[in-house]
C-alpha positions as CSV (number, residue, x, y, z in Angstrom):
1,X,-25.1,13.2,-13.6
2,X,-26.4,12.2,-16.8
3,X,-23.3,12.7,-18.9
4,X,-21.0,11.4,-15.7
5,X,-22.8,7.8,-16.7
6,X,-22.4,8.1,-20.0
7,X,-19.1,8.8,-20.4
8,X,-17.9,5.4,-18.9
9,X,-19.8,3.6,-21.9
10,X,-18.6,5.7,-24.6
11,X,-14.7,5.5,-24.4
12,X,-13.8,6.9,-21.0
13,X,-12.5,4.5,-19.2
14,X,-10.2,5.8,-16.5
15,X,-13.0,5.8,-13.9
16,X,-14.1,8.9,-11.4
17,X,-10.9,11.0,-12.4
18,X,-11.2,10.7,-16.1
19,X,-15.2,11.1,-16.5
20,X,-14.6,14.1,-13.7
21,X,-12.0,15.9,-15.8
22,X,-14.7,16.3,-18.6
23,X,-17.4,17.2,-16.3
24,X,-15.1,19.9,-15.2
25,X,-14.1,20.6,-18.6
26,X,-17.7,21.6,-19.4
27,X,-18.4,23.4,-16.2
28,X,-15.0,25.8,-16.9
29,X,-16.7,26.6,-20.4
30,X,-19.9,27.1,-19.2
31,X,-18.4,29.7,-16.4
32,X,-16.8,31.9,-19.4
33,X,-20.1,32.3,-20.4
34,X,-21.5,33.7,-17.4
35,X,-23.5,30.5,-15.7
36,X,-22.6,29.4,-12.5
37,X,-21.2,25.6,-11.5
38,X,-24.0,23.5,-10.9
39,X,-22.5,21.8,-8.6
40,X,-22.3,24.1,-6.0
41,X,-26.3,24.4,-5.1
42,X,-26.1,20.5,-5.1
43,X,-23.3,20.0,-3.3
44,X,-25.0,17.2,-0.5
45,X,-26.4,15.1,-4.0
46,X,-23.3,15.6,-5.3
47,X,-21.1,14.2,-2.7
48,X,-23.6,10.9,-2.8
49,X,-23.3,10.7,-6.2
50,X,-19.5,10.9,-6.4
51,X,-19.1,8.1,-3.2
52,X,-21.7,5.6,-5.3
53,X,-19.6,6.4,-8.8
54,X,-16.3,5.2,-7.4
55,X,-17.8,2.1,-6.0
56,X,-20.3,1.5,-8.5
57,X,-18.9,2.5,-12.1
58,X,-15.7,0.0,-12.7
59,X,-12.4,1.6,-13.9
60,X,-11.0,-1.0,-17.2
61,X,-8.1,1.0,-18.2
62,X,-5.1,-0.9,-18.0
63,X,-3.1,0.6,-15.6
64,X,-5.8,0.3,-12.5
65,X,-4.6,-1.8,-9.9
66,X,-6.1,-4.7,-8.6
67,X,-6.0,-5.6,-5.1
68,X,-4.0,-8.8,-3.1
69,X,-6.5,-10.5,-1.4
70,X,-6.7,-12.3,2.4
71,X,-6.7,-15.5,-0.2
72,X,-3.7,-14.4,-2.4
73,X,-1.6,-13.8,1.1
74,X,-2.6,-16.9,1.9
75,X,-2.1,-19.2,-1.2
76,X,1.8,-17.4,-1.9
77,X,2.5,-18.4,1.6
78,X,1.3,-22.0,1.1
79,X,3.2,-22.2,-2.0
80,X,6.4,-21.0,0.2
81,X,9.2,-22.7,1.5
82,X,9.1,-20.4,4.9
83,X,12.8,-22.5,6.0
84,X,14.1,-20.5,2.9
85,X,15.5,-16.6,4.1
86,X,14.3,-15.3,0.6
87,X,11.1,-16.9,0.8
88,X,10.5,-16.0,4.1
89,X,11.5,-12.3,3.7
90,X,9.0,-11.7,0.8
91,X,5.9,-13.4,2.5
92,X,6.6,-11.7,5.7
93,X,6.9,-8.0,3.8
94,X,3.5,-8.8,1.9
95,X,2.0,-9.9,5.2
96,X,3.6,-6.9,7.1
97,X,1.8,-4.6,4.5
98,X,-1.3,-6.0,4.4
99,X,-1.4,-5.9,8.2
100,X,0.0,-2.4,8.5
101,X,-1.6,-1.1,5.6
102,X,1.7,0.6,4.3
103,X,3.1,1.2,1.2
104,X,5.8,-1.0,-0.9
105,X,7.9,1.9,-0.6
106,X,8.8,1.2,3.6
107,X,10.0,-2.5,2.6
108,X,11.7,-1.4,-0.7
109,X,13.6,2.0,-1.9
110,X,13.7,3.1,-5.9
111,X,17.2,2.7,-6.1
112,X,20.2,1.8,-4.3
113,X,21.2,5.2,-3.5
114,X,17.9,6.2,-2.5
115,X,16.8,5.3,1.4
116,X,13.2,6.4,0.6
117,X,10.8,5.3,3.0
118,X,12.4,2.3,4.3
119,X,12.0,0.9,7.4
120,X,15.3,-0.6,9.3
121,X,15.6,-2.8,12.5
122,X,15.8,0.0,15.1
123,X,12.5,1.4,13.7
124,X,10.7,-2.1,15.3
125,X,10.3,-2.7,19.1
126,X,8.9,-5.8,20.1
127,X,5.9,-6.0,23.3
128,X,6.5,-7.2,25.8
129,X,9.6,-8.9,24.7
130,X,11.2,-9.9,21.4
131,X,10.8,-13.8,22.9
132,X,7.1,-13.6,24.4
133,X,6.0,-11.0,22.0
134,X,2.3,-9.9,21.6
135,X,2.7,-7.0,19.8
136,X,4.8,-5.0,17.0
137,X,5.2,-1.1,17.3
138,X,6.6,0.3,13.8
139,X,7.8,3.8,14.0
140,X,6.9,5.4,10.5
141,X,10.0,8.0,10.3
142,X,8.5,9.5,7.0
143,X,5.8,8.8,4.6
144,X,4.3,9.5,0.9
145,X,0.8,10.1,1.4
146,X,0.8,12.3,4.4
147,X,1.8,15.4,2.9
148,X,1.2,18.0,5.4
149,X,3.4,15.7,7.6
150,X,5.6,14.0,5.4
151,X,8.5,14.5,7.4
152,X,6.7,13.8,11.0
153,X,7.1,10.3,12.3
154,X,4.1,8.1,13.8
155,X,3.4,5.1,15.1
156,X,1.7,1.8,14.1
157,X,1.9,-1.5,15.2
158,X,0.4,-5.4,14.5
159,X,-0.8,-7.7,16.9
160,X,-0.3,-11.1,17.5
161,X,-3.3,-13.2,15.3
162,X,-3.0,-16.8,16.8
163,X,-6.1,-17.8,15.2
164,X,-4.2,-17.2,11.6
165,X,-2.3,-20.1,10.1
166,X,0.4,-17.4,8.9
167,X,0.5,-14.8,11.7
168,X,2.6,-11.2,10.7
169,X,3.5,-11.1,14.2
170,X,5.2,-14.7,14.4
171,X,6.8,-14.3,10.7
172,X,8.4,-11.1,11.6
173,X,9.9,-12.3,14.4
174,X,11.4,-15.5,12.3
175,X,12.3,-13.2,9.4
176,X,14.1,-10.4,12.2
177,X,16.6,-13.7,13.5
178,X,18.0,-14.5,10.2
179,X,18.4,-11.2,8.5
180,X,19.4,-9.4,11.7
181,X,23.2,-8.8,11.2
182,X,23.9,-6.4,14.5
183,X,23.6,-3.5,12.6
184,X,20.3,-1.3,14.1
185,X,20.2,0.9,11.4
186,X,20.2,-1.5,8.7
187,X,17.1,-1.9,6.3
188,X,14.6,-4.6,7.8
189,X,14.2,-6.2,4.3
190,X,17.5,-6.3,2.0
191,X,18.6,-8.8,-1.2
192,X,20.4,-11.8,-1.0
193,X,23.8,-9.5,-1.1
194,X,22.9,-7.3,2.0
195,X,21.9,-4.0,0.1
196,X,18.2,-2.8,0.6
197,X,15.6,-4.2,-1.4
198,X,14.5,-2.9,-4.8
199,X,11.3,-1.4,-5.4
200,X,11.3,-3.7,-8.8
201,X,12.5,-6.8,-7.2
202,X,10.3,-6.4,-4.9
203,X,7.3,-6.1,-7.8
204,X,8.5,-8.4,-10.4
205,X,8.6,-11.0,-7.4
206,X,5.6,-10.6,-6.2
207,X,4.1,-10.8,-9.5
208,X,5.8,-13.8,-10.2
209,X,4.6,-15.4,-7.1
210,X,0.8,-14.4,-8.0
């Protein structure tokens, strides 16, 4: 426990996984010699430690990444000009993943010949109607971080926030009208010339907009 604090303040600075991979480092050597991991007759002191490490001991290399904030949702839609379609597009895909806690990767694919994750207009179905509607369900066809199910769909969905002065539900529904083109199985967030959104685009926008 000792040496997992000090490492932080002498040089390690990737957080958890970086002090952990010396930690285990030592416990591999110490195993060739015939000693046991410590760990294992600790294992309940262990755990506690580990849970307060990752939300006590701060990461400052510089590749950690920060999260958006209800505020920084907030403050880019403000700053918006929601009667734009570009506009509107990007502050309805950060509010759709904030709401839906998804990845970038189901508004935006890698590359132009790469679907990815991506979600189109057929994957959306709108409760009770698209006119009077209270709810979105999403149908997740595939995913990154489920990896035992990758390849199995699920559902999610968002509900109607009245209360919000930028409610998911209400700019999904008036991004859907002007990028809807007839086409169900085209991408529900695309570029100004119709193909699917970049994954950089997508990034380098939203940073600019921060």
């Amino acid at each position: 426990f000792r040496f997992m604090l000090w490492l932080p303040q002498n040089g390690v600075r990737s957080g958890w996984k970086g002090c952990l991979a010396y930690v285990t480092e030592v416990v591999n050597w110490n195993k060739q010699l015939g000693f046991e991991d410590p760990r294992e007759s600790i294992e309940y002191y262990w755990t506690q430690f580990r849970n307060s490490f990752k939300r006590l001991v701060t990461a400052e290399h510089r590749a950690v990444k920060l999260p958006i904030r209800p505020a920084m949702l907030e403050a880019m839609a403000l700053d918006a000009n929601l009667r734009d379609e570009t506009d509107l597009r990007d502050i309805c895909a950060y509010m759709f993943l904030f709401y839906t806690g998804l990845r970038i990767g189901h508004c935006a694919v890698a590359s132009a010949a790469a679907a990815g994750h991506a979600l189109r207009f057929e994957d959306l179905h709108f409760q009770p109607s698209f006119a009077r509607c209270d709810r979105v369900l999403l149908c997740i066809r595939s995913t990154k971080t489920r990896m035992r199910a990758a390849g199995l769909p699920f559902w999610t969905a968002i509900e109607r926030q009245p209360s919000l002065p930028f409610c998911p539900v209400a700019l999904l529904q008036a991004h859907y009208m002007l990028a809807w083109r007839g086409n169900p199985s085209g991408f529900l967030f695309t570029s100004t010339s119709g193909a699917a959104l970049l994954c950089t685009s997508f990034t380098t926008t939203l940073h600019r907009r921060l």
